[in-house]
Each structure stands twice: as structure tokens, then as C-alpha cells.
Backbone bond lengths (Angstrom), bond angles and torsions (degrees), N, CA, C in turn:
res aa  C-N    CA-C-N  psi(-1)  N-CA   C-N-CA  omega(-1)  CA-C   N-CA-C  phi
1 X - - - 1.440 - - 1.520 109.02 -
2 X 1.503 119.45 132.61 1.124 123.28 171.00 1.749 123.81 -60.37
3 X 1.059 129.51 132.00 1.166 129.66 126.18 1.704 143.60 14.40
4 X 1.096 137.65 49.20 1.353 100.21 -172.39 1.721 129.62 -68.33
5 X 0.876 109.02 139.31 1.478 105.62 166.89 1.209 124.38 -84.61
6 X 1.587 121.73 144.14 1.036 118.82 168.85 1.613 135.66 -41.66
7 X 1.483 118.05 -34.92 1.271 103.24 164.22 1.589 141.33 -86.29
8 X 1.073 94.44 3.11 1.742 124.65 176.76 1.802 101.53 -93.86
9 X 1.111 124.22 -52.38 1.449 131.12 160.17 1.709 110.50 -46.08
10 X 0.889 100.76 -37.87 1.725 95.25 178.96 1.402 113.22 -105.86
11 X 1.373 113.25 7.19 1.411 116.83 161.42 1.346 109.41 -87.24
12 X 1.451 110.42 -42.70 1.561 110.38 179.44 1.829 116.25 -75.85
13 X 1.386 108.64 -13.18 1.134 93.92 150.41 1.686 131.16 -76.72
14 X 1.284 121.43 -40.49 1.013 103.97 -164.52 1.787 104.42 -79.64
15 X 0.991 110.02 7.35 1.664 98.83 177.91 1.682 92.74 -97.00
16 X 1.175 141.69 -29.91 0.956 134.24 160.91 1.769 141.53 -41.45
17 X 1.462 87.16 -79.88 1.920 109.41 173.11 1.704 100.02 -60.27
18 X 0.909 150.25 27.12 1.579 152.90 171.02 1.589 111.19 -109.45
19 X 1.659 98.08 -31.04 1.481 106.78 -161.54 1.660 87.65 -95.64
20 X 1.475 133.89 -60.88 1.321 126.56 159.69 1.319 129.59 -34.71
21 X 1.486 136.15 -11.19 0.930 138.62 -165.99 1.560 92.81 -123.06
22 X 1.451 115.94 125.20 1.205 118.97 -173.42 2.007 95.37 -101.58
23 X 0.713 110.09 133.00 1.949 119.41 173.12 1.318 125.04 -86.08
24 X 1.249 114.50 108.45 1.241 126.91 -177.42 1.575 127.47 -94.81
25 X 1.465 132.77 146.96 1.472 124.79 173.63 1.518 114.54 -67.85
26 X 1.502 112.05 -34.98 1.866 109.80 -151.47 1.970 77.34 -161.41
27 X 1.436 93.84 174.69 1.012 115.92 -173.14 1.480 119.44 -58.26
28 X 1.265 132.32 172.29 1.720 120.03 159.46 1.269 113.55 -126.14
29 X 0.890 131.29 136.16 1.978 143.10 -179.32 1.864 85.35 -95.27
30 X 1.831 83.30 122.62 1.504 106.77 -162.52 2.095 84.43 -121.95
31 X 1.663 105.75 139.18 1.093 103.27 -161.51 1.629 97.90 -106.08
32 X 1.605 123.38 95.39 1.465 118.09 -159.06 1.559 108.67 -76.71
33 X 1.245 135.46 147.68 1.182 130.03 -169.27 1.239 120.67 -100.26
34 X 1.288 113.84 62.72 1.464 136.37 168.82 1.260 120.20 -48.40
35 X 1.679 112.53 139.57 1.703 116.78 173.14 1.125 102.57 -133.50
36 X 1.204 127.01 -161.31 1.295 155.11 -169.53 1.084 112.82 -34.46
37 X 1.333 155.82 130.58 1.240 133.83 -172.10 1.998 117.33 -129.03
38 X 1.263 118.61 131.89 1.404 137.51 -161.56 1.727 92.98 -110.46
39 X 1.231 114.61 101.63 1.506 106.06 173.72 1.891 99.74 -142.16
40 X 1.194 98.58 153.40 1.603 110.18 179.80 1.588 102.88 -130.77
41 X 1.536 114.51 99.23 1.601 124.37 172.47 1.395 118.08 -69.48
42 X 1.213 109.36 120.94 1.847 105.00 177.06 1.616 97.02 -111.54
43 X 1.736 103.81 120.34 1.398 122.33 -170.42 1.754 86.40 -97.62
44 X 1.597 134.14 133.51 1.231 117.66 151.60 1.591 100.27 -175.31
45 X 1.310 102.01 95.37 1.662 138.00 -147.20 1.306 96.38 -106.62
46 X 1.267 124.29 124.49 1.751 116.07 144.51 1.918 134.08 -60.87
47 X 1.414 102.97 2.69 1.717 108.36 178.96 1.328 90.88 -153.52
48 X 1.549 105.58 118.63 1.653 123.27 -178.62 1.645 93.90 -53.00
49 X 1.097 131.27 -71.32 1.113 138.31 177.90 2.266 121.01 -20.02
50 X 1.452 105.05 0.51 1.129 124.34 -168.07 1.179 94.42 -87.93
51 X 1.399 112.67 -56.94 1.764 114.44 -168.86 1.204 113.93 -41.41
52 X 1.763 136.32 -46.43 1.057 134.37 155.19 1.637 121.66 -13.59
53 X 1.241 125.32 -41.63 1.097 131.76 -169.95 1.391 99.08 -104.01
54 X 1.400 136.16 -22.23 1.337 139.80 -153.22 1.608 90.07 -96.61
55 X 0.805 124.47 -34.51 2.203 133.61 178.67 1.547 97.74 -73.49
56 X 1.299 130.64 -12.12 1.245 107.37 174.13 2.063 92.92 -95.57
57 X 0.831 116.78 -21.21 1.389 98.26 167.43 1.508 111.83 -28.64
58 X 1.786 105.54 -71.83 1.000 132.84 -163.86 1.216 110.55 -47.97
59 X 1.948 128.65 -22.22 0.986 118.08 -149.01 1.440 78.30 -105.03
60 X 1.670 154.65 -22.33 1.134 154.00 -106.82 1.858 78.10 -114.86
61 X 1.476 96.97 -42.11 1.516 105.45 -164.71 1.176 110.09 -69.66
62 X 1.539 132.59 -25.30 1.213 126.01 -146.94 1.463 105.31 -118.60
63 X 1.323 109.16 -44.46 1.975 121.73 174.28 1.243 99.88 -45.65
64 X 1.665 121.08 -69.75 1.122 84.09 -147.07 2.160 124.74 -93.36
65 X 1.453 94.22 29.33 1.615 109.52 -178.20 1.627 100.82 -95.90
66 X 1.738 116.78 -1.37 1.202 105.82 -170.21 1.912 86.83 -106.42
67 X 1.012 127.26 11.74 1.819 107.24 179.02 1.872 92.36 -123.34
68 X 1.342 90.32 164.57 1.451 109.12 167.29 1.899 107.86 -16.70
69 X 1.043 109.29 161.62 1.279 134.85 -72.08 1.301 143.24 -21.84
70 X 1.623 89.76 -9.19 1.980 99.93 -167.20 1.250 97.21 -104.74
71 X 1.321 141.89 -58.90 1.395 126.39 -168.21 1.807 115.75 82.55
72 X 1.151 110.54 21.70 1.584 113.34 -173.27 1.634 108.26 -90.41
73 X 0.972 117.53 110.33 1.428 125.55 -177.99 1.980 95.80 -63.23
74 X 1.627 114.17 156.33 1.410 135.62 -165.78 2.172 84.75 -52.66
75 X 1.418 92.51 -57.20 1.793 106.49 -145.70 1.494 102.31 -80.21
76 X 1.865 115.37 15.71 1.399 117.97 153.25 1.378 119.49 -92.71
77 X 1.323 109.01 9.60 1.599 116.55 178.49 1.085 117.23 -117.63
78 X 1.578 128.96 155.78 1.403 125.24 -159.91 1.678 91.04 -123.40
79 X 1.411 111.30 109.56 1.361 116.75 -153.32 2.207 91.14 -133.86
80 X 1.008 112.13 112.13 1.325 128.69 169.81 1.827 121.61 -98.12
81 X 0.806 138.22 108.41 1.405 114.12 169.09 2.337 113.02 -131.43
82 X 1.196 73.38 109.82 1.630 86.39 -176.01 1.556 122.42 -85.18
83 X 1.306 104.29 119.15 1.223 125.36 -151.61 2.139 100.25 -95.13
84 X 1.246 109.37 114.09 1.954 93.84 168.13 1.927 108.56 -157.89
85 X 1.260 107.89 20.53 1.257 118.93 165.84 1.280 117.98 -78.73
86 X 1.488 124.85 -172.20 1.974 130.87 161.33 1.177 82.82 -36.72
87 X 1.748 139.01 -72.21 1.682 118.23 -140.46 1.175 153.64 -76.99
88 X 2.215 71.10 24.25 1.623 104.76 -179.50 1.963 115.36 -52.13
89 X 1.668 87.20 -39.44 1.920 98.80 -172.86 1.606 100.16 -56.10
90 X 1.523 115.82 -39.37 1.735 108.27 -157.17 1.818 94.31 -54.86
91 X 1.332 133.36 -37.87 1.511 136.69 -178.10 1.361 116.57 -57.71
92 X 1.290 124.37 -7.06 1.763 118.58 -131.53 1.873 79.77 -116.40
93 X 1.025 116.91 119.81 1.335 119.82 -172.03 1.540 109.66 -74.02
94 X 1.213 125.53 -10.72 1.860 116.76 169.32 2.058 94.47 -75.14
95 X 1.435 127.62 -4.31 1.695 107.39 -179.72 1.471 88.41 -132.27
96 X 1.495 113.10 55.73 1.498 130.77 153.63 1.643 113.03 -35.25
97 X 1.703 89.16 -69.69 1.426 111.86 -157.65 1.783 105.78 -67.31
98 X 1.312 111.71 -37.35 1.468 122.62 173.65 1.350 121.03 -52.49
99 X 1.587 109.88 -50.22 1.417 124.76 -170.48 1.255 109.55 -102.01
100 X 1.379 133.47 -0.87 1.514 143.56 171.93 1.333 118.83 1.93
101 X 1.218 98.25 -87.61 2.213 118.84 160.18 0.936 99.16 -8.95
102 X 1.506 107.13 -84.47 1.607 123.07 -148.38 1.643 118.24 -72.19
103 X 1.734 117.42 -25.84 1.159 119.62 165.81 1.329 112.91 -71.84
104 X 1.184 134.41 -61.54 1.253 127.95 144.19 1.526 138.74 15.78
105 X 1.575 99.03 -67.10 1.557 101.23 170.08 1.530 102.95 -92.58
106 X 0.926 111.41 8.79 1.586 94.37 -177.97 1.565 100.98 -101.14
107 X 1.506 110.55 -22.08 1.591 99.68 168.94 1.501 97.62 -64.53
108 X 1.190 120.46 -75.14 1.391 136.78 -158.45 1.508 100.88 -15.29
109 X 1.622 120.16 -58.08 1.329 141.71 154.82 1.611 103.02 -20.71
110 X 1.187 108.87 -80.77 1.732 117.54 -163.11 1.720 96.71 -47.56
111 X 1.174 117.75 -46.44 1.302 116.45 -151.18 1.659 103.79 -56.90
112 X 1.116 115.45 -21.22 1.777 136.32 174.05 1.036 112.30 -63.35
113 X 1.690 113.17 -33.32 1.158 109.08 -165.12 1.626 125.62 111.88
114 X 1.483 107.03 -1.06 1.576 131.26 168.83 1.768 88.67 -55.78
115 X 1.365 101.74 153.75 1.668 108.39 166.06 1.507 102.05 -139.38
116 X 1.925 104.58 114.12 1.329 109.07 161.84 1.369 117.99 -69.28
117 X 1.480 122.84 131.93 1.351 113.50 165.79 1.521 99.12 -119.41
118 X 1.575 112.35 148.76 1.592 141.07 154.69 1.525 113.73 -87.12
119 X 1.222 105.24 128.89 1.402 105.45 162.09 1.039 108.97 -99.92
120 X 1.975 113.98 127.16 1.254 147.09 173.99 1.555 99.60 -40.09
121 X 1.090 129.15 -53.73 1.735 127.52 -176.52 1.387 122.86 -59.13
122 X 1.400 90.90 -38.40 1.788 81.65 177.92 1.476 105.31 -90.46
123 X 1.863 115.99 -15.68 1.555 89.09 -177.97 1.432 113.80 -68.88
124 X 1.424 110.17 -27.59 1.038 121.36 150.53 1.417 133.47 7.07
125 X 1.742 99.34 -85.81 1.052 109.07 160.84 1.446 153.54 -82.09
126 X 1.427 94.18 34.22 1.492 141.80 -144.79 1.351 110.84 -120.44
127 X 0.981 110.43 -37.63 1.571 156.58 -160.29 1.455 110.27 42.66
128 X 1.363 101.18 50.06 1.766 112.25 -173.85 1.728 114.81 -94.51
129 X 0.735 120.70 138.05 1.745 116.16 168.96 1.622 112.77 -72.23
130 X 1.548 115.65 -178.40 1.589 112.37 153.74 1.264 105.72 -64.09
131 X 1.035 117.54 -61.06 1.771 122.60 -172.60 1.610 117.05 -26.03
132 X 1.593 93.92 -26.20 1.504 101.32 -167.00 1.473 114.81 -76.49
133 X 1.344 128.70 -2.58 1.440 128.26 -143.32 1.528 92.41 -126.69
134 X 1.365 111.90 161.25 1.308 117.13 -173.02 2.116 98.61 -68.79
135 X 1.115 107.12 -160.42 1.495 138.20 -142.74 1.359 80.89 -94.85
136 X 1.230 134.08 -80.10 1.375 135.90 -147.63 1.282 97.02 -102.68
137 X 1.451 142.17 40.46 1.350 140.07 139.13 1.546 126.73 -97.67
138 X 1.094 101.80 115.83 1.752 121.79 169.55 1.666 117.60 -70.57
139 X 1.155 136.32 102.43 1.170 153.43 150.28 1.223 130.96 -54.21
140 X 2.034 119.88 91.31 1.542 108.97 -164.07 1.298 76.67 -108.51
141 X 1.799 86.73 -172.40 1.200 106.60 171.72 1.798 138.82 -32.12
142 X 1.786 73.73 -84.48 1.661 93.16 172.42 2.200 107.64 -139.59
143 X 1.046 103.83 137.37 1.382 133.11 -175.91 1.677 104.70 -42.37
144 X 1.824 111.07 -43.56 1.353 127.81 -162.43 1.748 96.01 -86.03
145 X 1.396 98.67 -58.20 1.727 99.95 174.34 1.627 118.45 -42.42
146 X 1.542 100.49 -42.43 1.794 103.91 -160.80 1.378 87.73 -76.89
147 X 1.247 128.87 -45.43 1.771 116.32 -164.15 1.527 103.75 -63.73
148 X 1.132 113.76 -39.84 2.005 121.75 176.57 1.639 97.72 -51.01
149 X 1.276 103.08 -48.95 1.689 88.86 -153.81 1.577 96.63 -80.71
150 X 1.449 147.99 -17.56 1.505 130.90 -173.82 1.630 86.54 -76.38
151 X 1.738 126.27 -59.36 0.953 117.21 -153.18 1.657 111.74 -45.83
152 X 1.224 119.04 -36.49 1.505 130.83 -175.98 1.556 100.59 -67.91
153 X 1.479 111.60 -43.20 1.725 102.09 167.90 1.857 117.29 -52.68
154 X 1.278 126.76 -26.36 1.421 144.05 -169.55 1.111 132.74 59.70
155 X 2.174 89.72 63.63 1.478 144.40 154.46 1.742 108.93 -59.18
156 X 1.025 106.72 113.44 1.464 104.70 162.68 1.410 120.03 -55.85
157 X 1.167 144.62 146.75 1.633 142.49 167.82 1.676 111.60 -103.17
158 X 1.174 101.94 119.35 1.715 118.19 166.38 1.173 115.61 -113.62
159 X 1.737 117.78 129.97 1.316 115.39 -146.33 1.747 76.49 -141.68
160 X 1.430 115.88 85.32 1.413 112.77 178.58 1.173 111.44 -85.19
161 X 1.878 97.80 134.66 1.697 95.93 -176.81 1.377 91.07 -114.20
162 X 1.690 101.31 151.21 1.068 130.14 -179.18 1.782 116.75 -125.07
163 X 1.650 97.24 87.69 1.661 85.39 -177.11 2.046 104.20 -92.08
164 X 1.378 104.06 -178.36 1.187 102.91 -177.50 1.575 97.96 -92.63
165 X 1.621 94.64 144.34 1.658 100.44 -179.38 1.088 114.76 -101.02
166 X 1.459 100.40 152.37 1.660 113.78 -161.00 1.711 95.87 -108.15
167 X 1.058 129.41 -29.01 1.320 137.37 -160.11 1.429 114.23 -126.03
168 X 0.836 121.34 134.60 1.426 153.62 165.66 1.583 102.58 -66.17
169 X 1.141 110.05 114.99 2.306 109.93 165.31 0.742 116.73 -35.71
170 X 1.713 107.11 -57.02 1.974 103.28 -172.05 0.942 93.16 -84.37
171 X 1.716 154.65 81.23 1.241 157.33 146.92 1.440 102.61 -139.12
172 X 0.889 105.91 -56.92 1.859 107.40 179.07 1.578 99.18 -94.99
173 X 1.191 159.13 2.03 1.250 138.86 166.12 1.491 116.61 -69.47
């Protein structure tokens, strides 16, 4: 048996991988076959004011499983997001009026069936009680424990980063 050589080997590739490779003009919108979704959000921001941006995660996840093709309503998903950074205060019902917006959609969220959790340690260090937190916040232990224990349930982890933007879309688009 012969040999191939390397430049005969890469001849027969390229007459090959051209014919496997089908060529396209522009991109293709590929329709992934998504279900139900098990995710555990770890919120833990240096500017409370982040979460604002950190709920559109939430929304990235949830819109688009509720239209065609899937049809999955919010409160068929088992959606956690544990809160123990600064944006512990936006929850804390004496900075109602401050964080308004953002508590707001985060009920809107719960009402689905989203579950805010606080970690007890940082309210802790907060020096907040349970009492202190709005209506639809759950108070565990610790922030590090609760994210361990969904992931071990086989919770996905979303770790939304939120840097500060320098640019404007229609500036860089």
C-alpha cells in the first residue's frame, strides 16, 4: 500500500471539504429545540442599580420560550435567581420608593413563579431582618450553599455580567 503524502493528502482534502461544506450568502436562524427550562441566577453586583440590567437576563430567558415554536408559558419553568451582592438594598422594602422599577418587575417575575432568594449572610451584613424584604422574597441561609445545592439538583447557572457601558448601539453599530 502506498503512502500518502502530504501534498496529495491536502489535495484530497480540498476537493473534498468544499463538497461537505454547503456555501451560504448571510447567516441562517437555526430553530434550537428548546424545553422546559431549570436555571439558578446568581445576582452579586457591585452597584445595586445593576440588577436593572441583570432582569433582562431573565427576560432573554423567558420571552423567547413563550412564542412559536415552543409555546412554554414563564410558570412551566423552574427559574431561581439568588440575590447577595449591593442589590441586596433594591429588595429591602424601607428603599421601595428608590428601587420602584426594578421591584416591580421582579414581582411581575415572581408572580410566574420566578423565586427571589436573599442570602441570610449578606442581609446580615446589611443588618436587615426577613421582615425587612419585600413579599415575594425567600431568605436562605447562605447565597454560596443555595447556588451549590440547585446546581447538584441539575439547575443550569447564569452568572449575568453586567459591565458599565461605554457606548451607545447606534454608535458602534
Amino acid at each position: 500500500m502506498k503512502k500518502l503524502t502530504l501534498p496529495i493528502l491536502l489535495g484530497l482534502i480540498t476537493l473534498i471539504v468544499p463538497a461537505a461544506i454547503q456555501a451560504r450568502d448571510s447567516a441562517e436562524f437555526v430553530q434550537t429545540p428548546y424545553e422546559e427550562q431549570k436555571v439558578v441566577f446568581d445576582f452579586y453586583f457591585d452597584e445595586p442599580s445593576k440588577i436593572a440590567t441583570a432582569l433582562y437576563w431573565l427576560r432573554s430567558l423567558i420571552n423567547p420560550m413563550t412564542e412559536e415554536p415552543y409555546n412554554i408559558a414563564p410558570d412551566f419553568h423552574d427559574i431561581k435567581v439568588v440575590i447577595h451582592g449591593t442589590e441586596i438594598v433594591t429588595v429591602a422594602k424601607k428603599n421601595y420608593e428608590k428601587y420602584k422599577d426594578i421591584v416591580e418587575r421582579m414581582r411581575y417575575y415572581a408572580e410566574f413563579g420566578i423565586e427571589f432568594k436573599v442570602c441570610a449572610l449578606a442581609a446580615n451584613d446589611y443588618d436587615y431582618l426577613v421582615s425587612d424584604f419585600q413579599e415575594f422574597i425567600d431568605v436562605v441561609p447562605s447565597a454560596i450553599t443555595e447556588i451549590s445545592h440547585w446546581q447538584q439538583k441539575g439547575y443550569a447557572l447564569i452568572v449575568p455580567k453586567v459591565p458599565i457601558k461605554k457606548h451607545a448601539i447606534e454608535d458602534i453599530r
